[in-house]
C-alpha positions, 0 to 999 in steps of 0.5 A: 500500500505504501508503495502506490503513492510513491511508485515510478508510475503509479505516482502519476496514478495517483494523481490522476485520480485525486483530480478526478475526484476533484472535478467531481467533489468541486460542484457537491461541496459548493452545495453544502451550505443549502444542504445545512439543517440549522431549524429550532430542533435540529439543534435540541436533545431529540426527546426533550419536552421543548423540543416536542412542543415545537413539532406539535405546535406546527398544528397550530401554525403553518410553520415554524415560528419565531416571536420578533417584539418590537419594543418603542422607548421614549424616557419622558413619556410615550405621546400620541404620535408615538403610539400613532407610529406604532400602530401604523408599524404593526399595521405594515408588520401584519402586510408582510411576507414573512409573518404568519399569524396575528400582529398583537399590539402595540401594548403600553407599559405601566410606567407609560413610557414604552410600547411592544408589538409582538410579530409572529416571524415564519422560520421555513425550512431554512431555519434562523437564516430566513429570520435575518431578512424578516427582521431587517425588514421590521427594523428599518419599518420600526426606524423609518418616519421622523419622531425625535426623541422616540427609540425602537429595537426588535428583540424576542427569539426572533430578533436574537436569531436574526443577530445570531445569523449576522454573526454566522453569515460567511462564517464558511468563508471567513474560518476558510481564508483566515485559517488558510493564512494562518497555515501559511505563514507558519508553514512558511515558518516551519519549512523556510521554503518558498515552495513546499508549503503549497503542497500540504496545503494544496492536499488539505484543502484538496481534502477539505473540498471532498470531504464536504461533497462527501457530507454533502451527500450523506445529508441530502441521501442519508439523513445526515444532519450538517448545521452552521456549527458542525460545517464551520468546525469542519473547515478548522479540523480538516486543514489543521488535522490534515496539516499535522500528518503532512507535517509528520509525512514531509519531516519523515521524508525528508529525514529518509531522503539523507539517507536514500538516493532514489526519493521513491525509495525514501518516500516508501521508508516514510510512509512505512515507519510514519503511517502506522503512527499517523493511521492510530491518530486519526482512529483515535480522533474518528473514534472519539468523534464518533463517540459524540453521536451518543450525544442527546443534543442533537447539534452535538451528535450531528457534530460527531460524524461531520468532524469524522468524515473529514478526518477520514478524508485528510488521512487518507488525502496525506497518505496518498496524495501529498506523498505522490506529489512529493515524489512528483516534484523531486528534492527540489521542493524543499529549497533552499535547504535541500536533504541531499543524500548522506548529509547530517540529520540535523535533528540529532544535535539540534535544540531538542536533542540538547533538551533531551539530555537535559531532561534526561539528567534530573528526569524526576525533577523535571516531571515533578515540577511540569505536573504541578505547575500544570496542577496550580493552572487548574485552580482556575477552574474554580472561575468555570460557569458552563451553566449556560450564557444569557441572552446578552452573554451569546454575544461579544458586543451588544446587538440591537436584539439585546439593547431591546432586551434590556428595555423589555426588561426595564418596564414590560414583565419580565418574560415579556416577547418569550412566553411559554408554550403549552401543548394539552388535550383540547378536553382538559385545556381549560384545568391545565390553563388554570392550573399553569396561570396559578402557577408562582412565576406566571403573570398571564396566559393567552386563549387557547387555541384547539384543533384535531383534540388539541390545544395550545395557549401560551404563558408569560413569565414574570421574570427574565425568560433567560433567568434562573428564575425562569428556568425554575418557574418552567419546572413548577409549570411543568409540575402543574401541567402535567398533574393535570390527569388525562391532559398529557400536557407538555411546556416548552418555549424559549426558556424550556429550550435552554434549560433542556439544552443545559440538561442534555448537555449535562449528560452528555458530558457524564457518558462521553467523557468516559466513553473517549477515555475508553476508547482513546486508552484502548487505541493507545493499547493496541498502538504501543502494546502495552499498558503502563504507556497508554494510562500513563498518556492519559493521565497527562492528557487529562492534567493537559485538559484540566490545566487548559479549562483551568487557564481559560476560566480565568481568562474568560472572567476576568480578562475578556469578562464572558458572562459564563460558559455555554453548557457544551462547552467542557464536552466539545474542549475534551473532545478536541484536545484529547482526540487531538493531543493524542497525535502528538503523544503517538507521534513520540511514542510511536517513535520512542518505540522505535528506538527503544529497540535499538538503543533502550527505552531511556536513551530511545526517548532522547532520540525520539524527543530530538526526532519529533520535538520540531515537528510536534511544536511545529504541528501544535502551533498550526494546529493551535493557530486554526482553532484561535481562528475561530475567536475572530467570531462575533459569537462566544460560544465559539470563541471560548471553544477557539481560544481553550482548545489553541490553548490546551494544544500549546500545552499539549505539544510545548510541555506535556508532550516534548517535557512531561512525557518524555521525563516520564519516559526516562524515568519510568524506563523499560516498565514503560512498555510493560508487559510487552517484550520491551519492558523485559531487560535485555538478556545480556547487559542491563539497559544503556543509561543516557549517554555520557554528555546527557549525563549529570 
């Protein structure tokens, strides 16, 4: 298998069939974003309440629906003309396309000094995306005439969504251009060729074309569900992932090629000792993506098999396609600092060698001092809210939909523009009605509306509908509603989501984590045939993770001033960082091994840090530099995400993996491969110790 890529013909193979695909996959992955599914519940935990009432409540409404609140704000008092305006606003509002049932308003608040108008905004097929036109639309009605003194917002679901959808719109092609720059300036760094960094990249957006055609596909005919998340998460992973194996690829090669006259000899000697590393990489990081459909939010289980098939793609694109161009082009490429055959391997005294055998003087000192300066990082972890963000906190600045939300706030009840739905049994609604409007936390409830034998009506909460208080007025509802006998009453709503959201998201973080430990501890198992490594990785994993979470908090808070952390937010960081940092640590395992069978376990991992040391550090910053991307969003959820994964990833590869793993290693010894063969001392002599100028 290794031999096709980097054969004298069948390079050119090779190639051909990977621009054959091309033309094939090019036209199916501009088709990606048609194919996303970014509805209400393609979002929720599929069995959740809310996300059931929103699939009933279509029989009281055509169509999904979002509520936009156009909120009138004037300090000293609202006047006649004011409430004029509105009124011939709501009128306008009621002509439009995009509304579907009755325009209610404009209501005056009690302190008569500001006016809502609640709109009833059609979501369609294509989700929050059609609400940023709809809301426009209301906005510049809202804004238009001229009444000094008088302010207006849109705010309610829809008026968030809408500021939800301008933060994503060209999210594709702004993750795309910034994460393409990124990678060429550090491959540039890394390669210190003027050339060589278009082949990686040329392979990894190469994979990146097919894999989206590839999940274009799955959705169109397998129902594979593809949101603005999960495709934007698609563009970091594909380029980043797919950069550190053509990292790992081109350094191996390039090692081979001082050794070998023919490159496709070179080539072939390369694939043959760096794929079996770069093959258990990418399975674990499939595995602990796939590991995600387990999840009971829907997002998050579309998520999984997304970031999956683009790893697949990536592995099988550096394998096959970027070896074949190497070939192709000849040692050339790698101007103006060509391998030619029978020079020096510059790796062996370069800087990592000569921190090799400084950890390899005081081992213990030095993994000691790594694992608790990375414990003190995890006191921050003391700061961490993963409880979920506020309205106001989903965002990094301040939208009009939250500048109305505070206004609503200020004088209308609480949960004014976000009430409760409530779905029941057309022949009990009046007892659920009752009870839900008795029910402490409710100010008022709407007429039920009955079809079919069912019935829907809505209640308004006293408090802020993104409240804690909110969330705890939805339980008691629920309580009330479902004692209701025969009712078979369900409560949804906004706030219902997001605290089903919260809930989900909560069990999804008690299944997964463990589940990709597992999983990921297993792979390792089988990988390096033994069992004292593979726990021991782990062990730094996890301390990575932690130290990273607990770095993140504390910058979150009291840096940048988040309001908190969305409730995915540890999930979607372990998942990312441990299936991600586990390259790093196969990268120098994979090559420890190697060398321990040659010179022993403490001297082959000097030779293997000083081997790996740049390549790690150099795939760690690319890798970590695309995920920082992801911070340039209007969006906090993602720039949290962006801003704790780079993190934990300079971590992993700068510390955990090149000190704290390879002190270890040194320390451990020959038990670290126990009980493999390795772990037994050789039969002759005892193992070699360091060599001499690595000794204290």
């Amino acid at each position: 298998m290794a031999a096709l890529p980097c054969g004298r013909r069948s390079k050119w193979v090779v190639l051909a069939l990977w621009l054959l695909l091309i033309l094939v996959a090019g036209p199916l992955a501009g088709k990606l974003n048609d194919a996303e599914d970014n509805e209400a519940s393609s979002w929720l935990p599929g069995n959740a309440e809310s996300t059931q009432v929103l699939v009933e409540q279509r029989s009281f409404q055509p169509v999904d629906t979002a509520q936009a609140v156009v909120v009138y704000q004037r300090d000293s008092g609202i006047t006649v003309e004011d409430h004029a305006k509105a009124v011939q606003d709501a009128a306008a509002f009621a002509g439009a396309p995009h509304v579907v049932g009755p325009v209610v308003g404009p209501v005056q608040s009690e302190d008569g000094k500001a006016m809502q108008t609640v709109v009833p905004v059609e979501l369609g097929s294509t989700g929050w995306n059609n609400l940023r036109p709809a809301v426009d639309s209301m906005r510049a009605t809202a804004t238009a005439g001229d009444v000094p003194g008088l302010t207006t917002h849109v705010t309610g679901p829809a008026g968030v969504g809408a500021d939800e959808s301008e933060a994503f719109a060209g999210i594709d092609s702004t993750l795309l251009f910034a994460t393409v720059a990124v990678v060429v300036v550090l491959l540039l760094l890394t390669y210190r060729s003027p050339v060589l960094w278009l082949l990686p990249l040329g392979a990894a957006g190469v994979a990146l074309i097919v894999s989206e055609a590839l999940i274009y596909l799955f959705a169109e005919h397998a129902g594979l569900t593809v949101n603005a998340q999960s495709a934007g998460i698609l563009i970091v992973l594909v380029l980043g992932a797919g950069t550190d194996y053509a990292l790992l690829i081109t350094a191996r090669y390039r090692e081979e090629l001082r050794r070998h006259e023919d490159r496709h000899e070179a080539m072939a000697l390369a694939l043959h000792r760096a794929g079996p590393a770069i093959l258990a990489s990418s399975a674990t990081v499939v595995a602990s993506m796939l590991c995600l459909t387990v999840a009971e939010m829907n997002s998050t289980s579309g998520l999984g098999p997304v970031c999956a098939i683009g790893v697949l793609v990536a592995l099988v694109a550096m394998l096959t396609l970027l070896p074949a161009l190497l070939v192709a082009v000849g040692r050339w490429v790698f101007w103006p600092v060509k391998p030619d055959y029978g020079t020096a391997e510059p790796t062996r005294t370069g800087r990592w060698a000569h921190i090799g055998g400084w950890i390899a003087r005081r081992p213990r000192r030095v993994w000691t001092g790594t694992a608790l300066a990375l414990a003190v990082c995890t006191l921050g972890l003391i700061s961490l809210n993963a409880t979920g963000l506020t309205t106001a906190g989903t965002f990094t600045g301040k939208p009009d939909s939250v500048a109305g939300q505070q206004v609503l706030a200020a004088h209308f009840p609480g949960g004014t523009g976000a009430p409760l739905s409530v779905v029941s049994a057309a022949g009990q609604v009046a007892e659920v009605r009752q009870a839900v409007g008795a029910t402490e936390g409710i100010s008022a409830t709407s007429p039920p509306v009955e079809k079919s034998g069912q019935a829907f009506f809505q209640a308004t909460m006293t408090d802020p509908p993104d409240s804690d208080q909110a969330k705890a007025t939805v339980d008691r509802v629920r309580d009330a509603a479902h004692a209701v006998p025969g009712a078979d009453a369900k409560v949804g709503g906004s706030t219902a989501v997001v605290l089903d959201a919260g809930r989900a998201a909560a069990h999804d973080n008690r299944v997964i984590i463990p589940l990709v430990l597992v999983v990921v501890t297993l792979i390792l198992a089988a990988l390096l045939r033994a069992v004292v490594a593979p726990l021991v990785l782990i062990a730094t994993v996890v301390l990575s993770y932690a130290a990273a979470l607990g770095i993140s908090a504390f910058f979150f808070e009291h840096v940048f001033h988040f309001s908190g952390e969305d409730q995915a937010f540890p999930l979607f960081v372990f998942v990312f960082l441990v299936a991600l940092g586990i390259d790093y640590n196969i990268f120098l395992m994979t090559r420890i091994r190697e060398e321990a069978g040659h010179h022993g376990t403490r001297r082959g991992a000097v030779i293997g840090l000083a081997a790996t040391g740049g390549v790690i550090t150099s795939a760690g910053l690319i890798l970590a530099s695309t995920f920082a991307v992801l911070g340039t969003l209007p969006i906090v959820g993602f720039a949290e995400i962006g801003f704790a994964v780079a993190l934990g990833v300079l971590i992993d590869a700068l510390v955990v993996r090149s000190i704290l793993v390879t002190a270890l290693t040194v320390d451990i010894g020959r038990w670290m491969w126990w009980p493999s063969p390795l772990s037994h001392p050789p039969p002759s002599a005892p193992e070699p110790a360091p060599a001499p100028a690595e000794q204290e």
